[in-house]
C-alpha positions in Angstrom: -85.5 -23.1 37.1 -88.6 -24.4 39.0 -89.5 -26.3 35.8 -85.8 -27.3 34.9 -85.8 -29.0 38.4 -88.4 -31.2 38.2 -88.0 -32.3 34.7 -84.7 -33.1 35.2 -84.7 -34.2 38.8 -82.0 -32.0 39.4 -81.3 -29.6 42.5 -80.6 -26.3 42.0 -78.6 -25.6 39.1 -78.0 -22.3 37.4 -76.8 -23.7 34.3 -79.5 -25.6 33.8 -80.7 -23.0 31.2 -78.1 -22.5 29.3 -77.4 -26.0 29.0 -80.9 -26.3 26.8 -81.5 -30.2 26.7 -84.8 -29.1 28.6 -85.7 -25.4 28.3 -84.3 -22.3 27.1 -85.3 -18.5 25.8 -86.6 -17.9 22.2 -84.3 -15.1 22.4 -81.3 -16.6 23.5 -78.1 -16.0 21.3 -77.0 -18.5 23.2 -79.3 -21.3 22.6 -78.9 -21.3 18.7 -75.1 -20.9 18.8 -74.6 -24.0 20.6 -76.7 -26.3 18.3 -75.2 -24.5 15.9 -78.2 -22.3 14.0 -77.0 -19.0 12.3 -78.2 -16.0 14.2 -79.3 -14.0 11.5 -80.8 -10.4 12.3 -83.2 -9.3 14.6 -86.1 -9.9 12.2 -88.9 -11.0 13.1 -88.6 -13.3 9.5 -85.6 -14.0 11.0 -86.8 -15.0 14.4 -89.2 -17.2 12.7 -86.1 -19.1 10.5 -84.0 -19.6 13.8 -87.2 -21.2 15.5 -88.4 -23.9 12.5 -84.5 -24.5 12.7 -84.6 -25.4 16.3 -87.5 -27.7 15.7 -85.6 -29.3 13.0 -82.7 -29.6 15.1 -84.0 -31.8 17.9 -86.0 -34.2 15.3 -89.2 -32.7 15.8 -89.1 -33.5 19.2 -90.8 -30.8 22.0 -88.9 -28.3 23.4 -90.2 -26.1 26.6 -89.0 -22.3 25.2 -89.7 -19.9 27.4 -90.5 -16.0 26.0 -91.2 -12.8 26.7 -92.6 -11.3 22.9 -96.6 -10.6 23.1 -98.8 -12.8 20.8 -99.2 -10.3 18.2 -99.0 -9.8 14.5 -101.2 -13.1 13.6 -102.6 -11.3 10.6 -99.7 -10.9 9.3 -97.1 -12.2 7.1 -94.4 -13.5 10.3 -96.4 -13.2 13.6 -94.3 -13.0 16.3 -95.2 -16.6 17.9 -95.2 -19.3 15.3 -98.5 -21.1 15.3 -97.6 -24.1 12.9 -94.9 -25.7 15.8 -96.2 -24.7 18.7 -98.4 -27.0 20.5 -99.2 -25.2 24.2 -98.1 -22.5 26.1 -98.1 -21.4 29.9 -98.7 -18.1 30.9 -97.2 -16.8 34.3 -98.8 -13.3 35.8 -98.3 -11.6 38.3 -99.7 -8.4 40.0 -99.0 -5.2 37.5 -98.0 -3.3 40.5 -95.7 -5.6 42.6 -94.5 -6.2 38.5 -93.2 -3.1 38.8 -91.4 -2.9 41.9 -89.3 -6.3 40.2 -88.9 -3.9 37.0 -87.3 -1.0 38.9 -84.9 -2.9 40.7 -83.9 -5.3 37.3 -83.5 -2.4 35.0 -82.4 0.5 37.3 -85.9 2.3 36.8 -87.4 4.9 38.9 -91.2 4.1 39.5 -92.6 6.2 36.8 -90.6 4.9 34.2 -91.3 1.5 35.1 -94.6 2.5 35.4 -94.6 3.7 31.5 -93.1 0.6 30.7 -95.6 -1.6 31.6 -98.0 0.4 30.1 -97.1 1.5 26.6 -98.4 -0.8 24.0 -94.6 -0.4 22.6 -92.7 -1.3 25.4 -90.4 -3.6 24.6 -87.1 -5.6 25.4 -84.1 -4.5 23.2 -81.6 -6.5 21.5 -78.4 -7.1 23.5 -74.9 -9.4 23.2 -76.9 -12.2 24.5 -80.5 -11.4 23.6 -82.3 -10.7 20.4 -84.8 -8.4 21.1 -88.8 -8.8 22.3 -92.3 -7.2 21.8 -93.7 -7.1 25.6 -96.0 -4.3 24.8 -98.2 -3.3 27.5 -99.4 -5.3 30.8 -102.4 -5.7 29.4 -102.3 -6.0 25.8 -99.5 -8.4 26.3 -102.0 -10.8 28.6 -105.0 -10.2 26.3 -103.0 -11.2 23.3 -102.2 -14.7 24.3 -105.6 -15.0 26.0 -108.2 -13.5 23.7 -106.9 -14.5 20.4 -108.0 -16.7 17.9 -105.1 -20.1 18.6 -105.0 -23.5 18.3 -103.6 -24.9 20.9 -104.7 -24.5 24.5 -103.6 -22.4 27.6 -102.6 -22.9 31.1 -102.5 -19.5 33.3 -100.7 -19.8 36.7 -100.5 -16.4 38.7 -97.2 -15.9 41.0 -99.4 -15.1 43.7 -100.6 -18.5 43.6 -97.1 -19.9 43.3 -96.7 -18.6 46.7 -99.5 -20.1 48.7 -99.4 -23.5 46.5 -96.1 -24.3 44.6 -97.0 -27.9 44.4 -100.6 -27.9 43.6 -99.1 -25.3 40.7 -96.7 -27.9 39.9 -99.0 -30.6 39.6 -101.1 -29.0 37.6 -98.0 -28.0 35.1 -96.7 -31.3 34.6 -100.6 -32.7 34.0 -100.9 -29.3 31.2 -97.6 -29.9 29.9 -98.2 -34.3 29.9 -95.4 -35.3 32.0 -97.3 -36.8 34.8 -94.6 -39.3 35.3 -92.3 -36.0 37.0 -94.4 -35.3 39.6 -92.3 -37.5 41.8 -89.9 -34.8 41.5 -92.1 -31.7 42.6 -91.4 -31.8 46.2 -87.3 -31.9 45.7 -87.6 -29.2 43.5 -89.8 -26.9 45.3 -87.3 -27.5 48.4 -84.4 -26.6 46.2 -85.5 -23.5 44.3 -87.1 -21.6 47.7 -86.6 -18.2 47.2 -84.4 -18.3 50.2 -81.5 -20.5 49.1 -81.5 -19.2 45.5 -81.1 -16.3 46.5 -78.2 -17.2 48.7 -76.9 -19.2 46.0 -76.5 -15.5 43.8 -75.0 -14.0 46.7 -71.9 -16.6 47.2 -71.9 -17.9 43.2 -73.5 -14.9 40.7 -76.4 -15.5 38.4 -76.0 -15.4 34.8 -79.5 -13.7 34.2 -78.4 -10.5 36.6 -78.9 -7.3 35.5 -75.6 -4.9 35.3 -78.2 -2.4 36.7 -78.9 -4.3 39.6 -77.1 -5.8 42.5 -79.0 -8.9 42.6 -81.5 -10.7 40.1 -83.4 -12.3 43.1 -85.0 -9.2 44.6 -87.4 -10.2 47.2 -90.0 -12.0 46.2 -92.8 -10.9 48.1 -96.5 -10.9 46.9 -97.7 -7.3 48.0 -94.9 -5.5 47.9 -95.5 -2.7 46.0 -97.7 -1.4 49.0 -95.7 1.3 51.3 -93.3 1.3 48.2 -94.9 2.5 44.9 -97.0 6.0 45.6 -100.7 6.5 45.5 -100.4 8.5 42.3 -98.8 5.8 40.5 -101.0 3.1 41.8 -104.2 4.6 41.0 -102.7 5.6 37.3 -101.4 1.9 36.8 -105.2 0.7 37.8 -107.2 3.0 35.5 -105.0 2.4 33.2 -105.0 -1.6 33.9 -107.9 -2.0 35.9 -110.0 -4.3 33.5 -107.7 -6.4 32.2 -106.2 -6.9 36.4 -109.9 -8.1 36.9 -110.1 -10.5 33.9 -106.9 -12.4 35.8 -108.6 -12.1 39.2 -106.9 -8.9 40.8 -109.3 -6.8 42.0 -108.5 -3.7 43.3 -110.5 -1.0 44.6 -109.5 2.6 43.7 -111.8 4.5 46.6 -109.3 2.7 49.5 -106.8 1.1 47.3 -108.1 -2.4 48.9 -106.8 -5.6 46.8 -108.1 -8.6 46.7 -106.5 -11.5 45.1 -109.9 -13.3 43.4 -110.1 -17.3 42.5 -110.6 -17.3 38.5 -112.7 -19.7 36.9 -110.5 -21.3 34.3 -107.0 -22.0 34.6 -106.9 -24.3 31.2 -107.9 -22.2 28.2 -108.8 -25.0 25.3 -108.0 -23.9 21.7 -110.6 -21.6 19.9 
């Protein structure tokens, strides 16, 4: 929505999404039924005809897709992200553990199944009336594969975390990754009207298409941090063995002996093609 917003110039706008000019889901039924591309199966052949149909669609032009489906499969015959038509990508992370406090209240998940969702290498999102389906994968696996793998065409990584102390500078740096320089002018309108705050308000009084049916709300709360006091020390200290090296690859370092986190600068934000 964030993106939407200041591409568009537009305020707050849930349908924004569905409408598609600007950005959209790879998985969307939605999206491909109103431009008029067959659905086809849930295939990952499939997946791949739907997507070179898109591009075909809009004359070549860019689209901003957004998706949830690991990087993987690029030895084979239909990897699940299309190499030949996809030019960049931005990769949002946020802290495994705080990831899954947001997974328990969006799916209706107790803390140790959300915990085994985000770590089993075949976790993934299953097809629905409105979604085909997605390979997630694990937490780490799913991060690793976009940023350790053989691709040609570069990276931008923006943690949530960082989202929260510096929407703007985040912003900036978006629209510089993603060459639209010319929309920065509309970064500060749109960080005003997508605060956490009045979107969330905005649910309460006038629904949100992307809510869960096992959840009240699709804006939780937001916070960075909050699994402490919430998730329990056995879990925590499972998630970070189990996590640990890829969390300190991304800048989260956490220290098992006091459970001490530390939110570390990384290095490189922009990942050039290799």
């Amino acid at each position: 929505m964030l993106l939407s917003s200041i591409l568009t110039g537009n305020d707050y706008d849930d349908s924004i999404d569905a409408n598609l000019a600007v950005t959209g889901s790879d998985t969307s039924k939605e999206l491909y039924q109103t431009l008029g591309i067959p659905l086809g199966s849930d295939s990952v052949k499939d997946r791949h005809g739907r997507l070179n149909s898109l591009y075909r669609a809009n004359n070549k032009n860019k689209y901003i897709l957004k998706t949830h489906s690991a990087n993987l499969g690029q030895n084979t015959e239909v990897p699940l992200i299309p190499y030949d038509i996809t030019e960049r990508a931005v990769i949002v992370v946020r802290n495994p553990l705080d990831t899954i406090c947001s997974v328990m209240n969006h799916f209706g998940l107790n803390e140790e199944q959300a915990g085994a969702l985000l770590t089993s290498p075949k976790s993934n999102l299953k097809e629905s009336a409105r979604q085909f389906s997605s390979l997630i994968s694990s937490w780490d696996i799913f991060y690793d594969s976009w940023l350790d793998q053989s691709r040609p065409f570069p990276i931008l990584v923006i943690r949530y975390e960082d989202l929260h102390t510096d929407t703007v500078g985040c912003c900036e740096r978006l629209c510089e990754f993603l060459c639209v320089e010319a929309y920065k002018k509309n970064i500060s309108n749109a960080v005003k009207a997508n605060n956490f705050h009045l979107v969330k308000r905005s649910e309460t009084n006038f629904g949100f298409k992307e809510q869960s049916e096992h959840s009240s709300s699709f804006f939780n709360k937001g916070e960075v941090g909050q699994f402490r006091g919430f998730l329990s020390d056995d879990l925590i200290d499972e998630v970070v063995q189990k996590l640990g090296k890829s969390m300190k690859k991304l800048g989260y370092d956490f220290n098992l002996d006091d459970r001490s986190f530390k939110l570390r600068n990384i290095q490189k934000s922009i990942l050039p093609p290799v």
